[in-house]
C-alpha positions in Angstrom: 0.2 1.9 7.2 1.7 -1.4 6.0 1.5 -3.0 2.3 1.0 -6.2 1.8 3.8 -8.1 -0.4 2.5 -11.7 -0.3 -1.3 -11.9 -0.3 -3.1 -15.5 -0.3 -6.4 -13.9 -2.2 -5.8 -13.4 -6.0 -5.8 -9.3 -6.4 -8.8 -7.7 -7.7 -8.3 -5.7 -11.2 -9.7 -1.7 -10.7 -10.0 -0.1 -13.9 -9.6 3.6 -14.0 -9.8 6.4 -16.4 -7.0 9.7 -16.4 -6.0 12.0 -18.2 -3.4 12.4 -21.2 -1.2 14.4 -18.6 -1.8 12.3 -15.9 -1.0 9.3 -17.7 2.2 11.1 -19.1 3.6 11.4 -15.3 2.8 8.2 -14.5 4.6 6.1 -17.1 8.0 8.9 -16.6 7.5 8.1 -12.8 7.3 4.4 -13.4 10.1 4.3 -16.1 12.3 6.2 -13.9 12.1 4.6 -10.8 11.6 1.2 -12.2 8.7 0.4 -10.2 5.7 -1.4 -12.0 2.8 1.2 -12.7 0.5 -1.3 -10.5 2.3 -0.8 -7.5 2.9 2.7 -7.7 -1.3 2.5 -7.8 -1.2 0.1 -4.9 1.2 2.9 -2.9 -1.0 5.7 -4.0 -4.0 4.3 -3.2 -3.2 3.3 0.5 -1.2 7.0 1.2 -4.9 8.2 0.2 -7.3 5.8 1.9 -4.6 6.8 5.2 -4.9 10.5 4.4 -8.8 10.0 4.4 -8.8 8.0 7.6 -6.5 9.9 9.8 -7.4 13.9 8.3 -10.6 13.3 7.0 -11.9 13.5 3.6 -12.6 17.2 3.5 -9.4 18.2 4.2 -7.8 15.5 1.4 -10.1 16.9 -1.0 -8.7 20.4 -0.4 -5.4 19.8 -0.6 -5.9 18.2 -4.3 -8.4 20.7 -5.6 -8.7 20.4 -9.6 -7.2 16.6 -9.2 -10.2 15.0 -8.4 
């Protein structure tokens, strides 16, 4: 798994929706590690697709029941 820093194609904008609680965690984790909430999406999206890819996505879905 290896992100990207410097890409040459402009990035493309993916709006979600969460939840209240979700959102709460995710702004404390961002202000507290200093890291910009879009590539803390960037990292958790990749650690997913990777999880998918290399355990399937049964076995992803399991693990995070009640996330999804």
């Amino acid at each position: 798994m290896n992100l990207e820093i410097h890409q040459t194609q402009p990035r493309v904008h993916l709006p979600i929706r969460i939840t209240e609680s979700l959102h709460r965690k995710f702004t404390q984790i961002s202000d507290s590690t200093q890291i910009p909430k879009s590539r803390l999406t960037r990292i958790g999206l990749e650690l997913l697709f990777h999880n998918i890819e290399t355990r399937g996505i049964t076995s992803v879905l399991n693990e995070h029941k009640g996330v999804y």
